[in-house]
N, C-alpha and C positions, 0 to 999 in steps of 0.2 A: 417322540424324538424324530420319527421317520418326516413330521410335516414343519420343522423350524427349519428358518431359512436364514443366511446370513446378510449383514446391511450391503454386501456387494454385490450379493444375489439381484436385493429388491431394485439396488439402483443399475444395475444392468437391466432390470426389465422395466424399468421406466423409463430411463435412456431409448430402450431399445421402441417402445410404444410411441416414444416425443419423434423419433426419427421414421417412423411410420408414417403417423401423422402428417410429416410434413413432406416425405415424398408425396404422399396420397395429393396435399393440396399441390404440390408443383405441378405432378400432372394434371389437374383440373387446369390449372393456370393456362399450359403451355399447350392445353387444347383447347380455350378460348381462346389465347392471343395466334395459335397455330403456329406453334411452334414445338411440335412434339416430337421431332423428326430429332430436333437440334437436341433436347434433352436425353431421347433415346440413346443417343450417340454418345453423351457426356457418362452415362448411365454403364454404357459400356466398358468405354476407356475405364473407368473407376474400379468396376467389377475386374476389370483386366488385371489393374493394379494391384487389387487386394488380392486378386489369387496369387499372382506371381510372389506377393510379397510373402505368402499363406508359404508355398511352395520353397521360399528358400529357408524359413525356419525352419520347416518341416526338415530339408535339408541339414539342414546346422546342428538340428536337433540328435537325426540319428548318425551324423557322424560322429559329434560326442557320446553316445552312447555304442558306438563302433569301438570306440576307441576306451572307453572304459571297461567294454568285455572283453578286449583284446588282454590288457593289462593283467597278469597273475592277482588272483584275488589276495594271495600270502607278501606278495611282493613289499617288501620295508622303504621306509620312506628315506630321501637323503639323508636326512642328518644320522638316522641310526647306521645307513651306511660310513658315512664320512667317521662315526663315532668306533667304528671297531679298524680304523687305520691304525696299524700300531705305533708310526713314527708320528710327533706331536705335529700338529697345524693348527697355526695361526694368522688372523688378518688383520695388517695392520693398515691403519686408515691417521697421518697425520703422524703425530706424536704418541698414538696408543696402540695397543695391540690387544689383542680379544682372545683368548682359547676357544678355540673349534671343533676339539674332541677330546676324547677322555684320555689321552696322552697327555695332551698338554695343560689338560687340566691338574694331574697327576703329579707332570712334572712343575709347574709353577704354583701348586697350591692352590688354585682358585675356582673360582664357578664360571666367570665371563673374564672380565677385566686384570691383565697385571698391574699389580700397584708395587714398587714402578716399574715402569718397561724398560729392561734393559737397553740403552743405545745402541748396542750392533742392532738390534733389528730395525731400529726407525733411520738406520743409517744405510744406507744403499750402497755405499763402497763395502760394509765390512761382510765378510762369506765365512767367519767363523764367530762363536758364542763361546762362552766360559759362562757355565751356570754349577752350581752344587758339585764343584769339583770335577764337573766331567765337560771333555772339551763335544762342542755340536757344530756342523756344517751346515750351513744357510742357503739353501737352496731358494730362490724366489720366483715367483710370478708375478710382473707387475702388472696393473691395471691402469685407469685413466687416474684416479685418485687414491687407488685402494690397493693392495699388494697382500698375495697368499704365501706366506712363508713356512715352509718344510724343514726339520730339523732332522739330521741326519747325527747317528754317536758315532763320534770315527773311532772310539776306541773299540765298540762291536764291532763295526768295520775291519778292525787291524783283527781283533781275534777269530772274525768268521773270516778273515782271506790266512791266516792263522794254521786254522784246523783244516782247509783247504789244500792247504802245501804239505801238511803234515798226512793229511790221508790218503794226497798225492805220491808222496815221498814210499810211505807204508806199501801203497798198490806195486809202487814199480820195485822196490826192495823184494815184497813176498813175490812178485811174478819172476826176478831174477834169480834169487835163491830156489825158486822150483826149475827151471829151466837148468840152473845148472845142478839142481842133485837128484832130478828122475833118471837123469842118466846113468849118474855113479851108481846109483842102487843096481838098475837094470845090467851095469856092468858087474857090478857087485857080486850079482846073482849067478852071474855066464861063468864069471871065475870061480866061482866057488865050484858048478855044475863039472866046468872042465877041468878041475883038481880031479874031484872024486872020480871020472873017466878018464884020466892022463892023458887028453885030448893035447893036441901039439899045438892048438893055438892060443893056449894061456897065457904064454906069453905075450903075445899081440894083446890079448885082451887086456891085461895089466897093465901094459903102455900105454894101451887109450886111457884105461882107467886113469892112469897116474897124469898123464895129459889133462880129462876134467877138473881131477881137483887141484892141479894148478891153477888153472882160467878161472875156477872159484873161488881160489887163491889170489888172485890178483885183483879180481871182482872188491875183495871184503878190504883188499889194503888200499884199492882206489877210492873205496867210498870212506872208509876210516881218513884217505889225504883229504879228502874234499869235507866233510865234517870239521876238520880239528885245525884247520888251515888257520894258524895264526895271525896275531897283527901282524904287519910289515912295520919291521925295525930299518929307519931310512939312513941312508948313509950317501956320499959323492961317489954314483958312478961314472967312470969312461963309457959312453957306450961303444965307440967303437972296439975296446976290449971285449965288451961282452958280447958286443957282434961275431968277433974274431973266434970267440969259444963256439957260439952258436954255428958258426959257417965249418969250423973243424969236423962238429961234432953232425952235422947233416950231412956231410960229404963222406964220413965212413959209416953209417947207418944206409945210407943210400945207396955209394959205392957208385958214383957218377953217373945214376941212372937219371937224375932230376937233373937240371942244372937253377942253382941259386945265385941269383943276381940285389945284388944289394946297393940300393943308394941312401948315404948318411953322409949328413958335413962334417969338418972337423973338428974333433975338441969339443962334444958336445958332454954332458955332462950333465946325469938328471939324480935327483933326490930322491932316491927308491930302494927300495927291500933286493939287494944283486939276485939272490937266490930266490924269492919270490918273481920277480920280471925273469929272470933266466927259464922257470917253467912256464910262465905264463906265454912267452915267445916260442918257446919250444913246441908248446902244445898246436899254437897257431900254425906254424913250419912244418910239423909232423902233418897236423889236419890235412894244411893246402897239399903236401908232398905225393900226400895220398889220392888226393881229390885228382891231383895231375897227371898220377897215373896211370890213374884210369880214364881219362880224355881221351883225344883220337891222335892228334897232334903229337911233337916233340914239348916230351913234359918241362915247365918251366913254374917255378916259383919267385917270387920280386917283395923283397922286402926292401919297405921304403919306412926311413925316419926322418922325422922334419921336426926342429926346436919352434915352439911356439910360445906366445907372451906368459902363459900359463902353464907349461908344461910341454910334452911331447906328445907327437901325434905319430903313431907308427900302422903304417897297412901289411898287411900281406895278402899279394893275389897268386891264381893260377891259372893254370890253364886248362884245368878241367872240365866236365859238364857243366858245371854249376850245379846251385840248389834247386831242387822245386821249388813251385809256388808253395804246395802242403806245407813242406820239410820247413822253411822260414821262420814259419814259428815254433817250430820243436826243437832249432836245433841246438840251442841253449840249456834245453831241459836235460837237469840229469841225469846219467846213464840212456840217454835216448840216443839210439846209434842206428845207421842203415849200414853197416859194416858188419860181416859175419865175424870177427875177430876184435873189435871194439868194444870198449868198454865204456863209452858215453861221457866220461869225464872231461875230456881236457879242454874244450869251449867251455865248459860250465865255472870249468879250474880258473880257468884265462880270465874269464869275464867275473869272477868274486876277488882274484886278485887286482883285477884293476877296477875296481868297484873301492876295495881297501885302498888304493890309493886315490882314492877322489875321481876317477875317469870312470869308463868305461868299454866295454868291446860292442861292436855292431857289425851287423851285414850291411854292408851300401847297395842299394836300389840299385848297380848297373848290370852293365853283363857280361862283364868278367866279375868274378867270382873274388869281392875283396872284402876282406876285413880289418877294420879299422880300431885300435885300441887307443885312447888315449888317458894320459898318465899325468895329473896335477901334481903340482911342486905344493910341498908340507905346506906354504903360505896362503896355497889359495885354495886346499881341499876342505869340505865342508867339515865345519865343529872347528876348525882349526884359528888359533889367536889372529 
């Protein structure tokens, strides 16, 4: 076995003898015609050539074998990666579409090909699917001819932001209810200690006490309004009546420490919940009154309403600090308060009752400190004939 030789063996060495040969005769040649100098020279460059050329495969060689040792020897190849993405992908090319992993194999039944391809995806306007009762979001990548399509379930969607708000909700509920009853316990305990000693400060103690489980009190009736907060039953209001009740009733809570400046046209009249918008302005009013307070300046609050094609568009500013940057997005969330005596509710209050009437509440980008609530008429709020 050791002496059999392959037919590319024999004919490389018979190549390689025929190319012997005929160097051998050129040099005889070019040392008769005397020209040995000229062949030497060609002999060179050549030799030059083949090594250089020798030289970069060699090169070529061990960079791909650089680059194979590099590589994790366990490492999985694309498609078994692309194959454990859980949401389905597909490429569609023309009028077809292909499954690209076992999502969408799953979800369309097939091994390659959908038979037939539903039209939102070969249709480049549409960004939602309706397949098997469940609605999916079309995310694409398009290409020069070919397009990578991502299906997204917005109904996981809706229940993983879902249990998000709900575990949200849970965290700040139990962090609330401990904050307000280690104390009562802790007072709990001082009263009880100072009965059995007929210590002279039991009574103080029992007044704090009875102090907490009010503010705990108030806590569980705020979060019970902001839960159970009804549709708004719409009816014709004045607003400047309800202005009028609002301005009464800020000017003896306050006791002329704020001054409340109000601009409204006349006769303006919106289709809304009185008693629903009555807290939801209030909340606003109270918020700003407070925010003014504690500014540096002479505190002032400015409520302004303005009839719009749509509905009403009503601000409240002050003259406070302002919000932080941080604060901006919290301060909607809630029970999320930077007030030591705050209960977190009434932005939150404000902005689900004007949510219930088709608007909304917002912070405007400037810098004074305004919020802006606006309040759609029953004809133009969404779901509505």
């Amino acid at each position: 076995m050791g002496f059999e030789s392959s037919p590319r063996r024999v004919l490389a060495a018979a190549l390689s003898g025929i190319a012997l040969t005929a160097c051998g005769a050129l040099i005889v040649l070019a040392w008769q015609w005397g020209m040995l100098a000229t062949m030497l020279g060609l002999a060179l460059c050549t030799a030059w050539l083949v090594i250089a050329g020798c030289w970069a495969a060699a090169r070529s060689v061990a960079a791909r074998r650089l680059k194979e040792e590099s590589r994790p020897a366990d490492a999985p190849p694309l498609t078994a990666l692309i194959d454990q993405i859980p949401l389905p992908l597909l490429r569609v090319d023309g009028g077809t579409a292909r499954a690209l992993n076992r999502a969408s194999r799953t979800l369309f039944a097939t091994d390659d090909r959908l038979s037939p391809t539903p039209p939102a995806l070969t249709d480049t306007r549409e960004t939602r699917l309706r397949h098997e009762g469940r609605s999916w979001r079309i995310e694409r990548v398009a290409g020069h001819d070919q397009s990578l399509v991502m299906l997204v379930d917005i109904e996981a969607e809706r229940r993983a932001a879902e249990v998000r708000a709900d575990n949200e909700m849970i965290d700040i509920l139990g962090h609330e209810l401990l904050n307000g009853l280690s104390p009562i316990v802790s007072l709990a305990d001082s009263a009880q200690v100072a009965a059995e000693r007929g210590d002279a400060r039991l009574p103080g103690i029992l007044a704090t006490l009875t102090r907490r489980i009010e503010g705990l009190e108030r806590f569980t009736r705020a979060y019970r309004m902001l839960a159970r907060l009804p549709d708004p039953v719409r009816t014709p209001v004045a607003m400047d009546q309800l202005v009028g009740d609002l301005a009464r009733l800020f000017e003896e809570r306050f006791d002329n420490r704020v001054t409340l400046s109000i601009t409204i046209p006349d006769h303006v009249v919106a289709s809304c919940d009185r008693d629903q918008m009555t807290q939801a302005l209030w909340a606003l009013l109270y918020n700003a009154a407070e925010a003014a307070l504690a500014g540096e300046g002479a505190p002032v609050v400015t409520l302004t309403i303005a009839q719009e094609a749509d509905g009403l568009a009503i601000s409240v500013a002050d003259t406070g600090p302002g919000v932080p940057a941080p604060e901006r997005a919290r301060i909607f969330r809630p029970f999320h308060t930077t007030k030591p005596e705050g209960s977190g509710v009434g932005l939150t209050l404000a902005r689900r009752i004007a949510r219930a009437h088709g608007g909304d509440v917002s912070l405007l980008p400037i810098a004074v400190t305004t919020f802006r609530m606006a309040v759609r008429d029953a004809s133009s709020s969404p779901g509505s004939p």
